[in-house]
C-alpha positions in Angstrom: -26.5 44.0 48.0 -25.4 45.9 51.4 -22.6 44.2 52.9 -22.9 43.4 56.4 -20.9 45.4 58.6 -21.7 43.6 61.9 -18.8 41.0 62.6 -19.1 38.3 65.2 -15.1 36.9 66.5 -15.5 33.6 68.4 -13.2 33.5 71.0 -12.0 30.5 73.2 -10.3 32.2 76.3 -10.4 36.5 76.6 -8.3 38.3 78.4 -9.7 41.9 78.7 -7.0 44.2 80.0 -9.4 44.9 83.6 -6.8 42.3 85.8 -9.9 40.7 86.3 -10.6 36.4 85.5 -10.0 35.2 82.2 -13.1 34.2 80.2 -14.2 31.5 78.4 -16.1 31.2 75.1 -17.0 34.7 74.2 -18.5 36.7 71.1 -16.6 39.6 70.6 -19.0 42.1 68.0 -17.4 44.8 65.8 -19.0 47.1 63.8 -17.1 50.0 61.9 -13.8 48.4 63.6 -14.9 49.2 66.9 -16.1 47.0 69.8 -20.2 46.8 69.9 -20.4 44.0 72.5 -18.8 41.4 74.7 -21.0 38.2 75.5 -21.1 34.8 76.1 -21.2 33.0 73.0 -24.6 31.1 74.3 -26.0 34.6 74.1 -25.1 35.6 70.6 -26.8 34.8 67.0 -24.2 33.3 64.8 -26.2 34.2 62.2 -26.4 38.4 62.4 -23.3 38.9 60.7 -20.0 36.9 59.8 -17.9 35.1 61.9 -14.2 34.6 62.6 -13.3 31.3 64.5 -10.7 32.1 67.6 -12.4 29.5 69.7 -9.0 27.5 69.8 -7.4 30.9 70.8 -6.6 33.5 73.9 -7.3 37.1 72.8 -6.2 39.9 74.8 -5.2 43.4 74.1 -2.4 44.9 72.7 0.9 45.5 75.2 2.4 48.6 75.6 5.8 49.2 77.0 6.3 51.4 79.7 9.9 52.2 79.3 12.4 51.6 76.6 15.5 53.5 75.0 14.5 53.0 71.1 17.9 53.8 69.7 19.5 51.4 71.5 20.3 47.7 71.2 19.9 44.8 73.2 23.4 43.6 71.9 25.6 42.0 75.0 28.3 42.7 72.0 30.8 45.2 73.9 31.9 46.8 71.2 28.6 47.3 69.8 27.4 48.7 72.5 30.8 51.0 73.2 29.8 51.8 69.1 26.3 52.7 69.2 27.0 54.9 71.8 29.0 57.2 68.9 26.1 56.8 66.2 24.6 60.1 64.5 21.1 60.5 63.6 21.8 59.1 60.1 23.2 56.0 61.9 19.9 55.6 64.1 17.4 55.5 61.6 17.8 52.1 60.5 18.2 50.9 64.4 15.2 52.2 65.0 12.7 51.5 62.3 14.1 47.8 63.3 13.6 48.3 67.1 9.8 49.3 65.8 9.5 46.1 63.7 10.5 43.8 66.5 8.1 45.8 69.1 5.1 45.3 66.7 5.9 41.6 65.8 5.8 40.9 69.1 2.3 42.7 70.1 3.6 46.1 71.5 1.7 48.8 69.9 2.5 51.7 72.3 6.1 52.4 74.0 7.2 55.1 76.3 10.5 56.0 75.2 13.1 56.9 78.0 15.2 59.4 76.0 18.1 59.9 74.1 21.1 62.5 74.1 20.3 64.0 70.1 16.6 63.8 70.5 16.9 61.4 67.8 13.4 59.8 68.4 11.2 62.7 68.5 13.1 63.8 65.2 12.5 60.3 63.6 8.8 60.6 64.5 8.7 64.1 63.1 10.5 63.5 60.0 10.6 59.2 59.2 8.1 57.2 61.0 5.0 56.2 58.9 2.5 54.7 60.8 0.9 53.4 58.4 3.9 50.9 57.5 4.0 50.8 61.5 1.6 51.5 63.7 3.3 51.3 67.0 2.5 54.7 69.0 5.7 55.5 70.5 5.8 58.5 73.3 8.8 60.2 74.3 11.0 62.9 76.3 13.3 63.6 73.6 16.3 64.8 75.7 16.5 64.0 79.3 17.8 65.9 82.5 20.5 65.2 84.4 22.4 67.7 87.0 25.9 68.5 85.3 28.8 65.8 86.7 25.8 63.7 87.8 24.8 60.0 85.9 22.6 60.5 82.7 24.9 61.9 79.7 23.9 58.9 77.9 20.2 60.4 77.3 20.4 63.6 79.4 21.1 67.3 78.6 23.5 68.5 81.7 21.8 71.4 83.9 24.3 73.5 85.4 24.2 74.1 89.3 23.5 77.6 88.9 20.3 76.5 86.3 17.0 75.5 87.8 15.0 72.5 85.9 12.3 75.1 84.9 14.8 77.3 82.8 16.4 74.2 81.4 13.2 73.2 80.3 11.6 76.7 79.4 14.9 76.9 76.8 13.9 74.2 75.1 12.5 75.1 71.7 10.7 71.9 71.5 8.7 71.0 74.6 6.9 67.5 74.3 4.0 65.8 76.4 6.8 63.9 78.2 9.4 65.1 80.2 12.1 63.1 82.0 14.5 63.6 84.9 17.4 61.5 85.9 17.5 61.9 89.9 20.0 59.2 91.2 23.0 57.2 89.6 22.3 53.7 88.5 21.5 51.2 90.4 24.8 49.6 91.3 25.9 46.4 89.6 29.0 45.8 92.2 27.6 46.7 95.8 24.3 45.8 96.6 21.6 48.5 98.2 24.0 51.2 97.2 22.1 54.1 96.8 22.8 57.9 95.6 21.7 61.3 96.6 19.2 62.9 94.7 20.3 65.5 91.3 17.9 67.4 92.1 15.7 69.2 95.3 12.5 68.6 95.9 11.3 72.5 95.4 13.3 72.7 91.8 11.3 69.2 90.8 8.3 70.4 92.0 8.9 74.0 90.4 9.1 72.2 86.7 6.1 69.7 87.3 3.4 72.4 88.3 4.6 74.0 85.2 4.6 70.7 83.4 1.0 70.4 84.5 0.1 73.7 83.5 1.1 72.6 80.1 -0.6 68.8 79.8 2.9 67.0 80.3 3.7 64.9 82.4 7.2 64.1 84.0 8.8 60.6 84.3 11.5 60.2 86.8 14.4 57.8 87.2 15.1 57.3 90.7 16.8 54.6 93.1 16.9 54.4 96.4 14.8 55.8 99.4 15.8 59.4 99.0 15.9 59.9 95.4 12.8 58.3 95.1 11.3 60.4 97.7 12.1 63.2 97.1 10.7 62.7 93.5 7.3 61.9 94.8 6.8 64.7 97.6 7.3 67.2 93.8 4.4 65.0 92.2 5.5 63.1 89.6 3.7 61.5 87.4 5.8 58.1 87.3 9.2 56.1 89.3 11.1 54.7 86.4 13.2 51.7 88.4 12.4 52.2 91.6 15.0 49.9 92.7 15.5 49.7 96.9 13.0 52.7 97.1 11.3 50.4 100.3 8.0 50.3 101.7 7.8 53.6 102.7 7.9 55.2 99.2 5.6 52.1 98.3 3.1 53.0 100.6 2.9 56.6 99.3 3.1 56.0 95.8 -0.5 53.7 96.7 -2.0 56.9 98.4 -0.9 59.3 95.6 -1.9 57.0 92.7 1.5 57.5 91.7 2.7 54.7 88.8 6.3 52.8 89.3 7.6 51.3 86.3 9.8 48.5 87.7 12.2 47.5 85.0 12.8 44.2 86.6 14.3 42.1 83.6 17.3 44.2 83.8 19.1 42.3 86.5 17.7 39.1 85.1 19.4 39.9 82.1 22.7 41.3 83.9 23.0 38.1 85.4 22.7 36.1 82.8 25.6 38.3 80.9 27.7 38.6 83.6 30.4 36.4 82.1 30.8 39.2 79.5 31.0 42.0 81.8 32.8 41.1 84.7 34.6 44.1 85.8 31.3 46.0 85.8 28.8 42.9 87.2 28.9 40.7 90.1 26.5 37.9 89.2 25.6 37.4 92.9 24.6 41.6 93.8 22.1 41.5 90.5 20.6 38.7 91.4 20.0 39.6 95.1 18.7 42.9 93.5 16.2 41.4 91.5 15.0 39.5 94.4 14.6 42.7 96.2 12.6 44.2 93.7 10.3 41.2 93.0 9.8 41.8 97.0 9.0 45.3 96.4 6.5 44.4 93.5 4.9 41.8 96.1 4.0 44.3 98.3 2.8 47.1 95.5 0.4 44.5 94.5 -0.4 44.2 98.2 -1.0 47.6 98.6 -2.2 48.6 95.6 0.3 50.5 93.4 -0.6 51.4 90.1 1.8 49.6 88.8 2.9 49.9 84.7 5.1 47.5 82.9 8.5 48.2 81.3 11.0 46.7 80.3 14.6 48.9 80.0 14.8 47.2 76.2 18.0 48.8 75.4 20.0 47.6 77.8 22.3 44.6 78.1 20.5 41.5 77.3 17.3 43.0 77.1 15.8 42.5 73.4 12.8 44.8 72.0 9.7 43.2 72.1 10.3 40.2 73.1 11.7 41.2 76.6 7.9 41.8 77.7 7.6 38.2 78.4 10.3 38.1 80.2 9.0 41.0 82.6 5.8 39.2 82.4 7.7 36.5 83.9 9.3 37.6 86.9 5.9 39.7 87.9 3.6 36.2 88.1 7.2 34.9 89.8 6.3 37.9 92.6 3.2 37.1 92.8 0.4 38.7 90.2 -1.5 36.3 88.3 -1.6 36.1 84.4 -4.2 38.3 84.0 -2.8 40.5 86.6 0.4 40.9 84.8 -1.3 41.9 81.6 -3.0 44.0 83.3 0.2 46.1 84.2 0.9 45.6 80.2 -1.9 47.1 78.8 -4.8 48.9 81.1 -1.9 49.7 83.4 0.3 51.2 81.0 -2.7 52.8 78.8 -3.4 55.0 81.6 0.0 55.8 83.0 0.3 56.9 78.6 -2.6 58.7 78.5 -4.1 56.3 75.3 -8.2 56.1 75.9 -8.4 53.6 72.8 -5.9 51.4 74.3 -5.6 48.9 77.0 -8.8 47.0 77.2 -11.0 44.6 75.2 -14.3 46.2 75.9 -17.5 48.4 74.7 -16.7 51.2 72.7 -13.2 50.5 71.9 -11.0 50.1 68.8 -11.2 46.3 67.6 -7.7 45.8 68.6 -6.2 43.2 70.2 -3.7 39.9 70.0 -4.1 36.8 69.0 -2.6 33.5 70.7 -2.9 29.5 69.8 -3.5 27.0 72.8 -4.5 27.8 76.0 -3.9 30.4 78.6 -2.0 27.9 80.7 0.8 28.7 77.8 0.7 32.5 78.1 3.2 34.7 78.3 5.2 32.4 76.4 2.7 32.3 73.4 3.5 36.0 73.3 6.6 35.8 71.4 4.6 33.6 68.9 1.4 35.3 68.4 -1.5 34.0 65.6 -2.7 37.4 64.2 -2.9 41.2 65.4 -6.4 42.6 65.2 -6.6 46.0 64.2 -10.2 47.9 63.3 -11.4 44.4 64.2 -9.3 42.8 60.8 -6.0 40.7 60.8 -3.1 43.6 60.3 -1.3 42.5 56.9 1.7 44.0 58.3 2.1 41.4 60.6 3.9 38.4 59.0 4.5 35.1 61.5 6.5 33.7 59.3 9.2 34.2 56.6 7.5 33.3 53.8 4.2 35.8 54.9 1.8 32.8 55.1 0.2 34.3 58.0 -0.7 37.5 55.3 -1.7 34.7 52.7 -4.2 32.8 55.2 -5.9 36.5 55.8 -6.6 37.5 52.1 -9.9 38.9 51.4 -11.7 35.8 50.4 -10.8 33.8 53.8 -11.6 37.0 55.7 -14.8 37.0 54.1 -16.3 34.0 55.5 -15.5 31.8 57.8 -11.3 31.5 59.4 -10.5 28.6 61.6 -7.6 28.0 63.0 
């Protein structure tokens, strides 16, 4: 006998990646693990085909993380973090095939890495990472730019005043999809609204993305302030990483250009909350007025329309992989977006600022992939960092393992997949 290939999943609240309402009781129908139809379950035949039982569950798509720095810890450890800072590649393998398991146990499949000063990721994704023991899709620069005596040596190569951004780049034997600038200092932790001049002119940005164009990359810019970040979007980048005090103006035109700001919010929330540890270098009272000024700023994107991708800095002090996204997720529905808003930034938002076509949405013609949480939507994000199942080719991925005795792999052997699963 045939078996059926046509697979009915129940679902009791869907999220779909669009921003738009959340509904209630739907069918979601795979065939050859990929998305067939989405109804109302009053419209479907339980009969054509099995059935998996979510009706006790919120589904939504996979998250993606906009910007993170994958060979670095969230450790508020000092001297781990003074440490990591001397690690070789040998000593960053291990750091981040765990970075990777903690972004896929918590529902990130994609991440935008932010760079690193060996190029370690793009080496481990050369020569280690196995997607097939992880399948997080991770994206990234490789090696930064920074203008020589500027901020950046942490991830960035140093271009010398007398060398452009182009010829930097053009020396590079390895040229990937993604290319990142560093174009102000940090955001300061001590004087609040500081901001810094730009690294580099508006002509030499725009000189590297036209040829970054030319190629199919696109360029990812760090940049606070007004000027920094202006100056960045009059040469066309694709993306603002931060953004912090970049004001209205730059807010407005980032909504005309279709420009996407990655806001990196949780930082401060995290700085704050470390401060105790770091006091020399963090005044509790300037991060948290910062962060208020940045939710502002997000409150008016979503006013005006900015295409807005989220990100979470995980690397940074405080700030955990994986399990930082419901933290960001947090202080955006604090701004103002709703739930399904806010996923929205995490997964149709960030699919298209990353370029993936298969990821991002729950609908027609898509991979079966999404998440899986118990209860209600009313308990989202915080079910995120406890998730039921991850869907992938519309089947419960046996690499994820809820618990630490893998009875989440046990309750999806063949047999219960088979029939009927309720939870």
């Amino acid at each position: 006998m045939t078996e059926q290939t046509t697979h009915h999943i129940r679902v009791g609240w869907l999220i779909d990646g669009s921003g738009g309402p959340i509904q209630k009781n739907q069918v979601i129908t795979v065939e050859s693990g990929r998305i067939t139809a989405v109804s109302p379950e009053a419209d479907t035949d339980p009969d054509a085909g099995r059935i998996t039982d979510l009706s006790r569950c919120v589904v939504l798509p996979p998250l993606i993380d906009s910007h993170i720095h994958l060979c670095m810890s969230g450790s508020i450890d000092p001297e781990l973090r003074k440490r990591q800072l001397e690690f070789g590649y040998e000593d960053l393998v291990p750091v981040m095939a765990e970075h990777l398991r903690h972004l896929f146990s918590h529902g990130v499949l994609a991440i935008r890495d932010g760079g690193d000063r060996l190029g370690s990721v793009l080496r481990y994704l050369r020569d280690e990472h196995d997607r097939s023991d992880n399948p997080v899709i991770v994206q990234s620069p490789g090696i930064a730019y920074h203008r020589k005596d500027r901020y950046g040596g942490l991830i960035a190569e140093a271009v010398a005043q007398q060398v452009s951004l182009l010829e930097a780049w053009q020396r590079r034997k390895e040229q990937p999809g993604l290319i990142k600038i560093v174009n102000s200092g940090l955001n300061s932790l001590t004087r609040y609204g500081h901001e810094t001049k730009p690294q580099f002119s508006e002509s030499e940005m725009r000189e590297l993305v036209r040829a970054a164009k030319r190629s199919g990359a696109s360029v990812m810019v760090h940049a606070n302030g007004t000027v920094p970040v202006g100056t960045a979007l009059r040469a066309g980048c694709d993306s603002i990483e931060h953004g912090f005090f970049m004001g209205r103006e730059n807010l407005d035109r980032m909504a005309d250009t279709g420009t996407f700001w990655v806001p990196t919010a949780y930082t401060m929330k995290a700085f704050a909350e470390n401060a105790d540890s770091y006091r020399t270098v963090i005044d509790r009272d300037v991060v948290a007025k910062t962060l208020e000024n940045q939710l502002q700023q997000l409150a008016y994107a979503r006013e005006r329309g900015v295409r807005v991708a989220m990100g979470t800095d995980s690397g940074s002090i405080g700030v955990l992989h994986g399990e930082s996204m419901v933290e960001e997720m947090k202080l955006y529905m604090k701004a103002g977006y709703s739930l399904s808003e806010a996923i929205c930034c995490a997964t149709e938002g960030a699919a298209q600022l990353l370029g993936l076509p298969d990821f991002g949405s729950i609908r027609v013609g898509k991979p079966a992939r999404f998440l899986v949480t118990k209860g209600m939507p009313s308990q989202l994000p915080r079910k995120l960092s406890y998730l039921e199942a991850i869907f992938i080719d519309g089947r419960p991925s046996p690499l994820y393992r809820r618990d630490p005795d893998y009875t989440t792999l046990r309750k999806y052997d063949g047999v219960a997949f088979g029939g009927k699963v309720r939870y």
